[in-house]
ZALUM-291250 format. One record per residue: residue number from 1; y negated, z negated, x of N, C-alpha, C, O, CB in turn. Coordinates in steps of 0.001 Angstrom, whole numbers, plus 500000, padded with zeros to 6 digits. Atoms other than C-alpha are relative to their C-alpha. Glycine has a CB too. Example, Ala and Ser with C-alpha at 12.3 -4.5 7.8 and 13.67 -1.06 7.14 Angstrom:
<atoms>
<1; <501190; 500000; 500890>; <504500; 492200; 512300>; <498800; 500000; 500900>; <498819; 499335; 501936>; <499973; 498754; 499008>>;
<2; <501190; 500060; 499180>; <501060; 492860; 513670>; <498910; 499270; 499230>; <497802; 499101; 499739>; <499538; 501415; 500414>>;
</atoms>
This chain:
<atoms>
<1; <499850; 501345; 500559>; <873800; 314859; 213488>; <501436; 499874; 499485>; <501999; 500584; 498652>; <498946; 499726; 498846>>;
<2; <498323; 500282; 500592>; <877328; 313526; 212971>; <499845; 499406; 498763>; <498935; 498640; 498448>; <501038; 498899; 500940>>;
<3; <500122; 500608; 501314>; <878537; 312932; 209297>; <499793; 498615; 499773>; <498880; 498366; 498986>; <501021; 500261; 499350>>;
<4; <500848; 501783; 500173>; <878143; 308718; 209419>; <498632; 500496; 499264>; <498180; 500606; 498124>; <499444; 498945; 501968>>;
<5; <501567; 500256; 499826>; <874707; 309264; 210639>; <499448; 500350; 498805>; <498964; 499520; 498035>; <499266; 500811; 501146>>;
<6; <500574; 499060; 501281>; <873635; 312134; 207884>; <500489; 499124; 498539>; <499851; 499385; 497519>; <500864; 501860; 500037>>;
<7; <499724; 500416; 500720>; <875549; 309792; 205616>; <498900; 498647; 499329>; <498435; 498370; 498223>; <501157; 499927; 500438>>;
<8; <500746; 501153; 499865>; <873663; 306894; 206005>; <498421; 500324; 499731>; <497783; 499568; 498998>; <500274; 499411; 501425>>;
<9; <501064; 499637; 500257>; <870288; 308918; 206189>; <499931; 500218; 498425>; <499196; 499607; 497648>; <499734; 501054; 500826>>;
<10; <500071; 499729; 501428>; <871276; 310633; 202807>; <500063; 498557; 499185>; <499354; 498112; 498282>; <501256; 501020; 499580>>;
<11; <500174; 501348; 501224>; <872001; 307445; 201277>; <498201; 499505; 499492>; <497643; 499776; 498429>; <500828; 498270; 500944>>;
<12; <500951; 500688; 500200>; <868630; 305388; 201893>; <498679; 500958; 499831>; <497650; 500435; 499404>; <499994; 499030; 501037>>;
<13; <501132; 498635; 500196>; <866191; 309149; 201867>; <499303; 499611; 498966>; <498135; 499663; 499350>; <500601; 501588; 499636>>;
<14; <500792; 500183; 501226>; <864727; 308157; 198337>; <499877; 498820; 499676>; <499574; 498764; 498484>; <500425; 500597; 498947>>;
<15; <500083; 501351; 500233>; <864622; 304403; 198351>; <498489; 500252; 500482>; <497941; 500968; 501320>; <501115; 498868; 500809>>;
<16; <501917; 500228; 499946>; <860667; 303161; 197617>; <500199; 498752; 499571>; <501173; 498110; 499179>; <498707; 501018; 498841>>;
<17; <500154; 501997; 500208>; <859147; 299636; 197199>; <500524; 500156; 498927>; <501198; 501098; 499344>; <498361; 498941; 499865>>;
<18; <499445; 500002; 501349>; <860610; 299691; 193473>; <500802; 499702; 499815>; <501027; 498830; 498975>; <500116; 500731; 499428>>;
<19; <498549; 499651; 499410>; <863908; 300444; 194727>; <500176; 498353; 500541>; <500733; 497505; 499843>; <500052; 501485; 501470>>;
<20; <499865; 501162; 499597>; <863553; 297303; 197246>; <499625; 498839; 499071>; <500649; 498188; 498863>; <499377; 499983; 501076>>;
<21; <500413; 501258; 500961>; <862089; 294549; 194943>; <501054; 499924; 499187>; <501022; 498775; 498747>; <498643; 500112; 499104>>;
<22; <499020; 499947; 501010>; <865169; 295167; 192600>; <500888; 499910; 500590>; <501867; 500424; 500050>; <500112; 500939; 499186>>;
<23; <498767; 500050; 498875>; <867496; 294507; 195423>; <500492; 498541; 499674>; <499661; 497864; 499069>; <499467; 500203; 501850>>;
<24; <498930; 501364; 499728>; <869933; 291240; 195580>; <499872; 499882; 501282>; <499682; 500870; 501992>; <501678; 500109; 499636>>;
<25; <499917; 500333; 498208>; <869985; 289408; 199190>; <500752; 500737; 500918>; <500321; 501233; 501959>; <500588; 498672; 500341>>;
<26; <498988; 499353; 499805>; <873220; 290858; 199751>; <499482; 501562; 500326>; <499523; 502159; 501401>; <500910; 499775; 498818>>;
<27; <500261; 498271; 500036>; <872021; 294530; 198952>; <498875; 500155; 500978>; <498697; 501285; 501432>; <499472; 500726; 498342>>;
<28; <500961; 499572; 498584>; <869200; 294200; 201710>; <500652; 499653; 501175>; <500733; 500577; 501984>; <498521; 499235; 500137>>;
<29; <499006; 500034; 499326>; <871455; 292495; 203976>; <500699; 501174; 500376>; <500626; 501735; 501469>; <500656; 499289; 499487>>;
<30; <498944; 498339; 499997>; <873834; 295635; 203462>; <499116; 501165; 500811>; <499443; 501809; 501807>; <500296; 500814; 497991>>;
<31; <500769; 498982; 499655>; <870759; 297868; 203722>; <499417; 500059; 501992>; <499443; 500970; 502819>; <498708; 499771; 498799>>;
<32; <500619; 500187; 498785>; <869088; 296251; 207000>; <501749; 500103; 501207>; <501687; 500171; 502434>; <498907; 498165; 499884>>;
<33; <498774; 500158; 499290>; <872943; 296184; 208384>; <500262; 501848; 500508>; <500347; 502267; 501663>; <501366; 499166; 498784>>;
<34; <500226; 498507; 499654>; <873057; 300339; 207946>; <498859; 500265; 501129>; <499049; 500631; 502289>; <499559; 500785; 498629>>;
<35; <500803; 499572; 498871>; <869543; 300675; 209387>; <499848; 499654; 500980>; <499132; 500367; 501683>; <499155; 500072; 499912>>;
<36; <499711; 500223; 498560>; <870326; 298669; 212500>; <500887; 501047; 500391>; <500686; 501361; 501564>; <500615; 498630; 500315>>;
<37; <498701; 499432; 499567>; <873453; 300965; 212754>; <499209; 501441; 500327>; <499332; 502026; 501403>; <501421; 499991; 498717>>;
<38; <500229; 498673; 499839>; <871554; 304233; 212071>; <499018; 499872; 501176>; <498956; 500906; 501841>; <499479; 500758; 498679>>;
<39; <501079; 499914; 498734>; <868712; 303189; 214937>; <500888; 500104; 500896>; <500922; 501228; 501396>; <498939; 498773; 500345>>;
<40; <498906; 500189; 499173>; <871520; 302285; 217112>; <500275; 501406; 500350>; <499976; 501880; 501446>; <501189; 499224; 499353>>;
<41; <499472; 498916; 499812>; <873040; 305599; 216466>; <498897; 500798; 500760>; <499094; 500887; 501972>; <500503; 500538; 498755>>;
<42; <500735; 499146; 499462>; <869965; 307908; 217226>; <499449; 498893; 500950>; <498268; 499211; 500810>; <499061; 500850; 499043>>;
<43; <500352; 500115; 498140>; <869020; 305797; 220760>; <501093; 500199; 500401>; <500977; 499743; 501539>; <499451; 498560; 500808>>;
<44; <498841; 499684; 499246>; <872551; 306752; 221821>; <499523; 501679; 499679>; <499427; 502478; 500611>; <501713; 499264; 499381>>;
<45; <500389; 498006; 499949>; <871485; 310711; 220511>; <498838; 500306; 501153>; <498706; 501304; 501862>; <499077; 500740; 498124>>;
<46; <500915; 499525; 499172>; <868594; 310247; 222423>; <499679; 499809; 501155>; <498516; 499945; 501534>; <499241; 499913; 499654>>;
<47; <499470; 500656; 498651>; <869804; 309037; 225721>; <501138; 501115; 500231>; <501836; 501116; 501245>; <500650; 498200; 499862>>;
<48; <498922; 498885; 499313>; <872152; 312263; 225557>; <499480; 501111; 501020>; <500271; 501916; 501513>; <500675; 500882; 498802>>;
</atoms>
């Protein structure tokens, strides 16, 4: 796993509903913007 990827995993690893409900538009925005990126990333790992 390249650092991004592992970056991006480590970030969101411990986020729970709690976590989300206390979010700003923006900050899910942000969030759903990473996890398009990190899916993205692993179907290009898994097409290697």
């Amino acid at each position: 796993m390249d650092r991004e990827t592992l970056d991006v995993y480590l970030k969101y690893e411990r986020l729970d509903k709690t976590v989300f409900q206390g979010m700003s538009i923006q900050e899910l925005f942000d969030l759903r913007h990473d996890m398009l990126a990190f899916r993205n990333k692993l179907g290009e790992l898994l097409k290697q």
